[in-house]
ZAGU-844755 format. One record per residue: residue number from 1; residue in three letters; x, y, z of N, C-alpha, C in turn. Coordinates in nm, 2 decimals, decimal comma. Each point is the difference from the previous one (the first is absolute). Layout:
   num   residu    neast   nnorth      nup   caeast   canorth     caup    ceast   cnorth      cup
   NUM      ALA        X        Y        Z        X         Y        Z        X        Y        Z
...
//
This chain:
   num   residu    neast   nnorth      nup   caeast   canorth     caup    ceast   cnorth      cup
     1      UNK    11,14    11,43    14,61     0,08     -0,06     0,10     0,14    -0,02    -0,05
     2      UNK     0,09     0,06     0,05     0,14     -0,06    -0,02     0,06    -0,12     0,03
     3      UNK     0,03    -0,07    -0,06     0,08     -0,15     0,01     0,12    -0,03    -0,08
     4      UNK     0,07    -0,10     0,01     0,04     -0,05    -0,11     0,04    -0,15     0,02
     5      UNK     0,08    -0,07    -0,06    -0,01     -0,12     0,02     0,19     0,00     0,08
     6      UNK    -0,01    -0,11     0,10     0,16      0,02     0,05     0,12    -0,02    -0,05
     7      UNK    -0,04    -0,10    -0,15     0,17      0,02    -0,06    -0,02     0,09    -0,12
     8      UNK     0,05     0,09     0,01     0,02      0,13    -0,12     0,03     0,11     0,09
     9      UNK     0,03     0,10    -0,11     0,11      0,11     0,06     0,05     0,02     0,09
    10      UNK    -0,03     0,07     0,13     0,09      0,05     0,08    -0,04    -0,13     0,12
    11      UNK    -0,09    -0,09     0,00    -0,02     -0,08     0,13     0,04    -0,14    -0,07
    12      UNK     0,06     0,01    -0,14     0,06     -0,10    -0,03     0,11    -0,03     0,09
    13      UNK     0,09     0,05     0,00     0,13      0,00     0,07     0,00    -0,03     0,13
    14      UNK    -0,09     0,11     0,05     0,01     -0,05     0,15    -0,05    -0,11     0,09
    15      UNK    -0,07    -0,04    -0,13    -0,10     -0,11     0,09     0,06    -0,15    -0,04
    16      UNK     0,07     0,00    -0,14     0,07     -0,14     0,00     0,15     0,02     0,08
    17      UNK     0,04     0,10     0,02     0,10     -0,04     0,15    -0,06    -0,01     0,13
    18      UNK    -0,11     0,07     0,02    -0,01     -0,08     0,08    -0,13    -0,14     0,05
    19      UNK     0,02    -0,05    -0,11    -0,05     -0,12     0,01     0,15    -0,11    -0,02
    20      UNK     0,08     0,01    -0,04     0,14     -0,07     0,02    -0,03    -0,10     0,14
    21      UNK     0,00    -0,13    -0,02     0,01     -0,10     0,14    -0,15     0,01     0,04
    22      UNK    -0,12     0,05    -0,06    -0,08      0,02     0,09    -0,14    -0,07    -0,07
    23      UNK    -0,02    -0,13     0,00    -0,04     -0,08    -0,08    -0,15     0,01     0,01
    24      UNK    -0,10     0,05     0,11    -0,17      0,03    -0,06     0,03     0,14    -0,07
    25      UNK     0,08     0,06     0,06     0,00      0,19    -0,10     0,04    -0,06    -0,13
    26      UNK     0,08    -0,09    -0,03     0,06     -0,01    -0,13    -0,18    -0,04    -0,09
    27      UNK     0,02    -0,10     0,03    -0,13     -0,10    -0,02    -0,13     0,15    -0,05
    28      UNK    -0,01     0,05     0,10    -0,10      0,11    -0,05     0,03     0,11    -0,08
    29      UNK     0,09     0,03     0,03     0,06      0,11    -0,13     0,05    -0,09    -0,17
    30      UNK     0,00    -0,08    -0,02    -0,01     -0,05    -0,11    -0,12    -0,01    -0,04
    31      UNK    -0,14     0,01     0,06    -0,06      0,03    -0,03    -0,12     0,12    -0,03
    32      UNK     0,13     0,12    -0,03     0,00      0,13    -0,02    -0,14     0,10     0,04
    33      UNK    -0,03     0,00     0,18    -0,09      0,02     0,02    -0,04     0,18    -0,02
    34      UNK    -0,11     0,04     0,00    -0,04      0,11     0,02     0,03     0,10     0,17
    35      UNK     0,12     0,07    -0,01    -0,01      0,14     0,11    -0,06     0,07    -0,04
    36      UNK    -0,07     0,08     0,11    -0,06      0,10     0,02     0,13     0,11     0,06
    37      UNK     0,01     0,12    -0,08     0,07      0,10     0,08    -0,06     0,06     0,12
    38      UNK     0,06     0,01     0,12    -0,06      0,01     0,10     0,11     0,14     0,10
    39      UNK    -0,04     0,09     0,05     0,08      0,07     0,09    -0,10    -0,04     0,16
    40      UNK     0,16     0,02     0,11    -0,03      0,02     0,14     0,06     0,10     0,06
    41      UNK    -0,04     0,09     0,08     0,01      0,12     0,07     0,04    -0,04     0,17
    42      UNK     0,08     0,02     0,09     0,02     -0,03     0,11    -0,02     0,18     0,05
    43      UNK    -0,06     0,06     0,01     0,05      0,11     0,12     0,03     0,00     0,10
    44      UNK     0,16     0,07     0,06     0,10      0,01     0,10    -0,04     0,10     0,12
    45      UNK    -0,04     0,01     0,04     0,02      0,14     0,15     0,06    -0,05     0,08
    46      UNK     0,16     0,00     0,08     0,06     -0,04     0,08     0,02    -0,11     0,00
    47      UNK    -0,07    -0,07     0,13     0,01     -0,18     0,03    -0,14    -0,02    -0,03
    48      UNK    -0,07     0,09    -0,09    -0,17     -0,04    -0,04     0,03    -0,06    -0,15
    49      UNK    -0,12    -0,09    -0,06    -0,06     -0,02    -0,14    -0,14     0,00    -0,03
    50      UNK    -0,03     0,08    -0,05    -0,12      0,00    -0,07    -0,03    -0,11    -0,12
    51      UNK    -0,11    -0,09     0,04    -0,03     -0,14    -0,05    -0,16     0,02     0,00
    52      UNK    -0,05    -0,08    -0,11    -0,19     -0,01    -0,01    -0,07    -0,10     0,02
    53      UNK    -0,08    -0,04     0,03    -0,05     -0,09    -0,02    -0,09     0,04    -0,13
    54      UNK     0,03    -0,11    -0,08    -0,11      0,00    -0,11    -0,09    -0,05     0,03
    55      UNK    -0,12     0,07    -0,06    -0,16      0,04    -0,04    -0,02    -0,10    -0,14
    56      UNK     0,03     0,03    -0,03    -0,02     -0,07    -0,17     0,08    -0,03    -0,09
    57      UNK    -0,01    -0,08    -0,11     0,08     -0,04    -0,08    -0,04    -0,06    -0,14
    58      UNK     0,04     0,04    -0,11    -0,05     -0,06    -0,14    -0,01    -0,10     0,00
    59      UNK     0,12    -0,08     0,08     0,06     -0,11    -0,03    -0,04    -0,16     0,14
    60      UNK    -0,05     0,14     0,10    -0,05     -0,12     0,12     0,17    -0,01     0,06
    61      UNK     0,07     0,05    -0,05     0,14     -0,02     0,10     0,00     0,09     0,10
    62      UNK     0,01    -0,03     0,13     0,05      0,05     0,09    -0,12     0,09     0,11
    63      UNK    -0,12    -0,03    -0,02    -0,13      0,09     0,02     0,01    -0,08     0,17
    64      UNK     0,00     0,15     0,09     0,05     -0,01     0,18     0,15    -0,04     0,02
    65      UNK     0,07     0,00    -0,11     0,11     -0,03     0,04     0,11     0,18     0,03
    66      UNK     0,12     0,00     0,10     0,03      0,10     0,04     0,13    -0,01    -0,14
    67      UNK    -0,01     0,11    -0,06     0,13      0,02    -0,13     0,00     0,13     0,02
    68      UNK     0,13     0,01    -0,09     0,09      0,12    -0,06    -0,11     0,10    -0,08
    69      UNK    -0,03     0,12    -0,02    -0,03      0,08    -0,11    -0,02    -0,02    -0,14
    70      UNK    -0,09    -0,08    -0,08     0,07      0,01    -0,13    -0,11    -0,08    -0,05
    71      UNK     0,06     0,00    -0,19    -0,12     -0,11    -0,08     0,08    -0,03    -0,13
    72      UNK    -0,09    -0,02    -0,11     0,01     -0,03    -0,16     0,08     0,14    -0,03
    73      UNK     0,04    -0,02    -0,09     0,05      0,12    -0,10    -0,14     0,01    -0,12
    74      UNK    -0,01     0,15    -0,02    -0,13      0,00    -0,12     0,07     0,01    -0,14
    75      UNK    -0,04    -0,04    -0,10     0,01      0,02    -0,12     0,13     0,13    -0,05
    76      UNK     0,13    -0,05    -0,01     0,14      0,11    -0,03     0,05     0,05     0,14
    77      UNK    -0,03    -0,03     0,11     0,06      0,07     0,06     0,12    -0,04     0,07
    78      UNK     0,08     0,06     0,06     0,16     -0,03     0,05    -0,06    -0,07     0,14
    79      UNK     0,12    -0,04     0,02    -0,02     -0,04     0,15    -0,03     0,12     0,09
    80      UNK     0,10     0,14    -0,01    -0,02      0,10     0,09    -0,12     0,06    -0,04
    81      UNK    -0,07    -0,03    -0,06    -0,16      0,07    -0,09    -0,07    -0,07     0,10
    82      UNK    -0,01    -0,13     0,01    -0,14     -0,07     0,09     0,06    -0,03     0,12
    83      UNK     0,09     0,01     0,06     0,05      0,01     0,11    -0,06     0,18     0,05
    84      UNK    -0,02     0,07    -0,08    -0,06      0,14     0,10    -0,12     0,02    -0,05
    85      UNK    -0,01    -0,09    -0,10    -0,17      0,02    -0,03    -0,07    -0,12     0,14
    86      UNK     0,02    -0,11     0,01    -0,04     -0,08     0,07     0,02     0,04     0,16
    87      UNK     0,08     0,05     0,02     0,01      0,10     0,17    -0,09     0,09     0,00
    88      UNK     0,00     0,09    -0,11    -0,10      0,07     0,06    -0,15    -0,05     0,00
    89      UNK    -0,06    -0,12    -0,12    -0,09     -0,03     0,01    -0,06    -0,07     0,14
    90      UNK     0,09    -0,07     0,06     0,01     -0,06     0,08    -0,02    -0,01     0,14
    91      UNK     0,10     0,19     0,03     0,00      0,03     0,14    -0,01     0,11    -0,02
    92      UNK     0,00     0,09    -0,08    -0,05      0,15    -0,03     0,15     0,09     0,01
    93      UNK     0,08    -0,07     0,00     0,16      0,10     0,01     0,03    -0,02    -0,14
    94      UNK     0,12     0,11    -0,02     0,09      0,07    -0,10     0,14    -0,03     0,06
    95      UNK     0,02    -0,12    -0,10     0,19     -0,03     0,07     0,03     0,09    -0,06
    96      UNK     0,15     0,04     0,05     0,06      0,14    -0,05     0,16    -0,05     0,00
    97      UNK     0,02    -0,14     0,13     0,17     -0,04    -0,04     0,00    -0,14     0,03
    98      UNK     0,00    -0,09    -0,05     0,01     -0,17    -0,01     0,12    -0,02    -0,04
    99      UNK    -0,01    -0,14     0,00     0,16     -0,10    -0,04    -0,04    -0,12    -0,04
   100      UNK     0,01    -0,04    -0,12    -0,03     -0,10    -0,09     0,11    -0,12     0,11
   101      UNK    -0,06    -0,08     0,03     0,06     -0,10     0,11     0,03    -0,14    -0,08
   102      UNK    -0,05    -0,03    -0,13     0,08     -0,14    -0,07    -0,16    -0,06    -0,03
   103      UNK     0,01    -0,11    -0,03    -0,13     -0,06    -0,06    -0,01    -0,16     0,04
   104      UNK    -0,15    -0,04     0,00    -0,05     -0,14     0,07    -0,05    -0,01    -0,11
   105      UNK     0,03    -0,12    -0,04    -0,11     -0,08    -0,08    -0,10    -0,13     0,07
   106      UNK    -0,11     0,00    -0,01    -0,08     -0,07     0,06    -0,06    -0,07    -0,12
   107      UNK    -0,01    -0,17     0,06    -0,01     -0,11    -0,13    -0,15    -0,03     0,04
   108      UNK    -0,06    -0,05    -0,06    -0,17     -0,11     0,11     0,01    -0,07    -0,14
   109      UNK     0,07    -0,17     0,02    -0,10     -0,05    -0,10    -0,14    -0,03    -0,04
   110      UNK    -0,04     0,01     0,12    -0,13     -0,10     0,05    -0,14     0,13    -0,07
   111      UNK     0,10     0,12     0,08    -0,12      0,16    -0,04     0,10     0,06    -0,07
   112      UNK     0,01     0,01    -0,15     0,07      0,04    -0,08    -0,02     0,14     0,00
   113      UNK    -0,15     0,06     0,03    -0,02      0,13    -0,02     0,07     0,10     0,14
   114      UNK     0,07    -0,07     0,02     0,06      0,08     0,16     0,13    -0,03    -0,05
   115      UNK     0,09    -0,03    -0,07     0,16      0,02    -0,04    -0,03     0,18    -0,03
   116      UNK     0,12     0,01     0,09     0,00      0,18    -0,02     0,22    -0,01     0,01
   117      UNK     0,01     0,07    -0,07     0,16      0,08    -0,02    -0,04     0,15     0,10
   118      UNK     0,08    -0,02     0,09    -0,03      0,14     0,07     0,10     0,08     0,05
   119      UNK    -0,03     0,12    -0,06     0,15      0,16     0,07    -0,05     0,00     0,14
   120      UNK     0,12     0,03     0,08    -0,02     -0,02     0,13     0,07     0,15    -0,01
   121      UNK    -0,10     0,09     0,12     0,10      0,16     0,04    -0,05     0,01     0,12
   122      UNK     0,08     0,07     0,10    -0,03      0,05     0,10    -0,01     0,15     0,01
   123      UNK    -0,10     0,07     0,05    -0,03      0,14    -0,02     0,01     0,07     0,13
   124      UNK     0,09     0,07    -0,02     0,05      0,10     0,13    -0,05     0,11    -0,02
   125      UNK    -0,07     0,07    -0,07    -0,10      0,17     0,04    -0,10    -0,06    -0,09
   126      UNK    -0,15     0,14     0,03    -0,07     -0,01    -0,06    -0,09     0,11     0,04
   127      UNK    -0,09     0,05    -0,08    -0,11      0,09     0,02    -0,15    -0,06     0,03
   128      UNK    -0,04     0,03     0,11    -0,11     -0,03     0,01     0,02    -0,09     0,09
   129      UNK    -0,15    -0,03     0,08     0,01     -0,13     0,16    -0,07    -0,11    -0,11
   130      UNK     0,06    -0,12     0,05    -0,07     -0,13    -0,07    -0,16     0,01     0,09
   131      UNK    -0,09    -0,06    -0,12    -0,10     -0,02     0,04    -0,08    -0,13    -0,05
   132      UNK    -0,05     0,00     0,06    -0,10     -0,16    -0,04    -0,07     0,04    -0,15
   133      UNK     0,00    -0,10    -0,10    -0,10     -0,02    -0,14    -0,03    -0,14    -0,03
   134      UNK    -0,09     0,02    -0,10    -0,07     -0,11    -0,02     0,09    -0,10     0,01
   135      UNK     0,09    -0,01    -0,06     0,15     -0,12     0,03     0,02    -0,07     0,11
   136      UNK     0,08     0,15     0,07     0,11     -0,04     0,15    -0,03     0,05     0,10
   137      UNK     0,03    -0,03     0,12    -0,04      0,06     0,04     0,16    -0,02     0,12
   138      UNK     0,00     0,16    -0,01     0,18      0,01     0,03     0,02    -0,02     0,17
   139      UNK     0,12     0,00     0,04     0,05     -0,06     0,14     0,09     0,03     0,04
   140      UNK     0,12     0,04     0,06     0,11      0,04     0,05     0,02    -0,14     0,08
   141      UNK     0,11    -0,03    -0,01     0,07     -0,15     0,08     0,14     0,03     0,00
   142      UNK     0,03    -0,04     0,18     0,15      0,00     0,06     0,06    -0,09    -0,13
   143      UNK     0,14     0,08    -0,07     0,06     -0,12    -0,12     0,05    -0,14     0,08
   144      UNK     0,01     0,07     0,14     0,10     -0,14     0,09    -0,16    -0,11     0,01
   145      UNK    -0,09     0,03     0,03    -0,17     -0,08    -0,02    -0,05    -0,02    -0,08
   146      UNK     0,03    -0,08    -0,12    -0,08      0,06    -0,15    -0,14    -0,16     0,09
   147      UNK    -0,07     0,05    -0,10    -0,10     -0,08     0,00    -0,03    -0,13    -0,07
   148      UNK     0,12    -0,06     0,02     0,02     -0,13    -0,10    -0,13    -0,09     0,02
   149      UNK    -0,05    -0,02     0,08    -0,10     -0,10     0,00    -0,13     0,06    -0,07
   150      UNK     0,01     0,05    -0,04    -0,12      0,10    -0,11     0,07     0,02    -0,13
   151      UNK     0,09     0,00    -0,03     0,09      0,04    -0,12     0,05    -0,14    -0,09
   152      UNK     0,00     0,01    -0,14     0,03     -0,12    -0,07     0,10    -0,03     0,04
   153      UNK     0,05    -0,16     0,01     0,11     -0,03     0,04     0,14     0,02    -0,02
   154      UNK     0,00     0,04    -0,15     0,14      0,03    -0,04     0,06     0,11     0,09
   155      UNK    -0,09     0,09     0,00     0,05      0,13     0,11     0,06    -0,01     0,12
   156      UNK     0,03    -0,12     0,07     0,09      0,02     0,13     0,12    -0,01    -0,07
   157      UNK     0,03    -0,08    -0,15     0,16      0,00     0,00     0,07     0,10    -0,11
   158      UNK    -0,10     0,13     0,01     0,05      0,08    -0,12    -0,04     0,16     0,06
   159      UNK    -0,11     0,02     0,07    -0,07      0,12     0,00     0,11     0,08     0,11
   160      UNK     0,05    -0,08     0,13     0,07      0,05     0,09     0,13     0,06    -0,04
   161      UNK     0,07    -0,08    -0,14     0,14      0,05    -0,02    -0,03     0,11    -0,06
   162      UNK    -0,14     0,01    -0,09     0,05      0,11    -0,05    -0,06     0,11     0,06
   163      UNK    -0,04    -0,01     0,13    -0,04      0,09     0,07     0,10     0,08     0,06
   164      UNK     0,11    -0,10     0,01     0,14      0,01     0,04     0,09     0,09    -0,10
   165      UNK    -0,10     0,04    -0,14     0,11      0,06    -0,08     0,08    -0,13    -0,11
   166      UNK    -0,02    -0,11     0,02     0,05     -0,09    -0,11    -0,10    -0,04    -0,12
   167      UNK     0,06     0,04    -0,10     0,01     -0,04    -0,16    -0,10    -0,17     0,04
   168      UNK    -0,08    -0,02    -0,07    -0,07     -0,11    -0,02     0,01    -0,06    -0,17
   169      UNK     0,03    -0,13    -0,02     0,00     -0,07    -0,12    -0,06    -0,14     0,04
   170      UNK    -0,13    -0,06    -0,03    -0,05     -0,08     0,09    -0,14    -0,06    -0,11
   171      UNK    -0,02    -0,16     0,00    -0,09     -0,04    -0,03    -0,01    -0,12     0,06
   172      UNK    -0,20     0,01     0,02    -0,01     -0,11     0,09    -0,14    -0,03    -0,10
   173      UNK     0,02    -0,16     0,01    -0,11     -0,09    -0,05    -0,10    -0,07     0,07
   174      UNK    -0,10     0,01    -0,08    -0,09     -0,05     0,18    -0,05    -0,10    -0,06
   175      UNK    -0,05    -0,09     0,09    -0,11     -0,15     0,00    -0,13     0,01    -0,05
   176      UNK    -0,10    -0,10     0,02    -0,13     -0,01     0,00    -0,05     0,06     0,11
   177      UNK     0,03     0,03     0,15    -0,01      0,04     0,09     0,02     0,10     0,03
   178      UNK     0,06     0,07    -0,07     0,08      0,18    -0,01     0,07     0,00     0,07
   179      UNK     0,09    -0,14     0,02     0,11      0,01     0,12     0,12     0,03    -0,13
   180      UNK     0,14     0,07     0,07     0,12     -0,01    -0,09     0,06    -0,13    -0,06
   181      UNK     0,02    -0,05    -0,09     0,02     -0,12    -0,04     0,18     0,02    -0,02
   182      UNK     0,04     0,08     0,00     0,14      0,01    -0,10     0,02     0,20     0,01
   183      UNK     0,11     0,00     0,02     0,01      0,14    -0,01     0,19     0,02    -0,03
   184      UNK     0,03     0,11    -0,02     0,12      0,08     0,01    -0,04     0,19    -0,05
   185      UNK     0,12    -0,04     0,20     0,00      0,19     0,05     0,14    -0,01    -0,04
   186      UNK     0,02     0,15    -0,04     0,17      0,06     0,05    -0,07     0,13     0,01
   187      UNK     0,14     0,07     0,09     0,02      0,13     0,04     0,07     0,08     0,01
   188      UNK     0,00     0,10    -0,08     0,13      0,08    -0,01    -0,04     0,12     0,09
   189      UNK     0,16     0,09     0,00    -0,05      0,11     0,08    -0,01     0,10    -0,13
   190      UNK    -0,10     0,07     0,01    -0,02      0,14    -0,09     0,16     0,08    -0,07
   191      UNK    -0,08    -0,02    -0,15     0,14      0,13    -0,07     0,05     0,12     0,06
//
């Protein structure tokens, strides 16, 4: 399993700016918790998105809930490695042109084993029709209709922009309840 802990190398930096002013994030990142590398896949067709409900999970996160494409990173691999290994496991396609969209970090003090650092892309071609696996079981949704009341909560204030094509930089911390407790989004427009 890939992990690492939040203050060191590359998620040092980003994660103590943005915890600046932001007093439970602070609070928990001093106490240098364990991420999980994590990718998410959004697939684009017009004013459609291709979204799963998950089937299963290692972790117990998110099983019937409607999400993005994606999982863990395996042992060395890049983000663009388990981002096309995990699509195709998933829905049976071969991305062929994506856009690395910015990254969420997701905190749980309460369920430690569900903090995940995650690449966010959206995938505009691919080979092959999505199909149902043991995982997900795939869906097409109007982007103007997403299915928020089935989808974790963070996702109404992040999934739409970048459906829009905006750059995501965003971490949200959740409660005992798996409600958001504390969060910071920004949004840039694409390089």
């Amino acid at each position: 399993m890939h992990q690492r802990r939040a203050i060191c190398a590359y998620t040092d930096c980003r994660l103590k700016i943005y915890s600046l002013n932001m007093n439970a994030i602070n609070e928990y990142l001093e106490q240098e918790p364990v991420l999980k590398d994590c990718v998410v896949c959004y697939l684009q067709h017009g004013d459609q998105v291709l979204l799963g409900v998950r089937k299963t999970s290692s972790t117990d996160l998110g099983v019937n809930r409607v999400a993005g494409i994606g999982g863990k990173f395996e042992k060395d691999e890049t983000a663009e490695q388990a981002l096309l290994r995990e699509v195709q496991e998933e829905i049976g396609v071969t991305l062929t042109e994506f856009k690395e969209m910015g990254r969420v970090f997701f905190l749980f003090p309460y369920t430690p084993k569900w903090n995940q650092d995650v690449a966010v892309y959206v995938g505009a071609k691919w080979d092959g029709e999505p199909t149902e696996s043991d995982e997900t079981q795939p869906s097409w949704f109007p982007i103007s209709d997403l299915p928020f009341n089935r989808m974790f909560v963070d996702n109404q204030h992040w999934v739409p922009q970048v459906l829009e094509g905006k750059r995501v930089d965003a971490i949200f911390l959740y409660d005992d309840n798996h409600q958001i407790q504390e969060s910071r989004i920004e949004f840039t427009d694409p390089e």
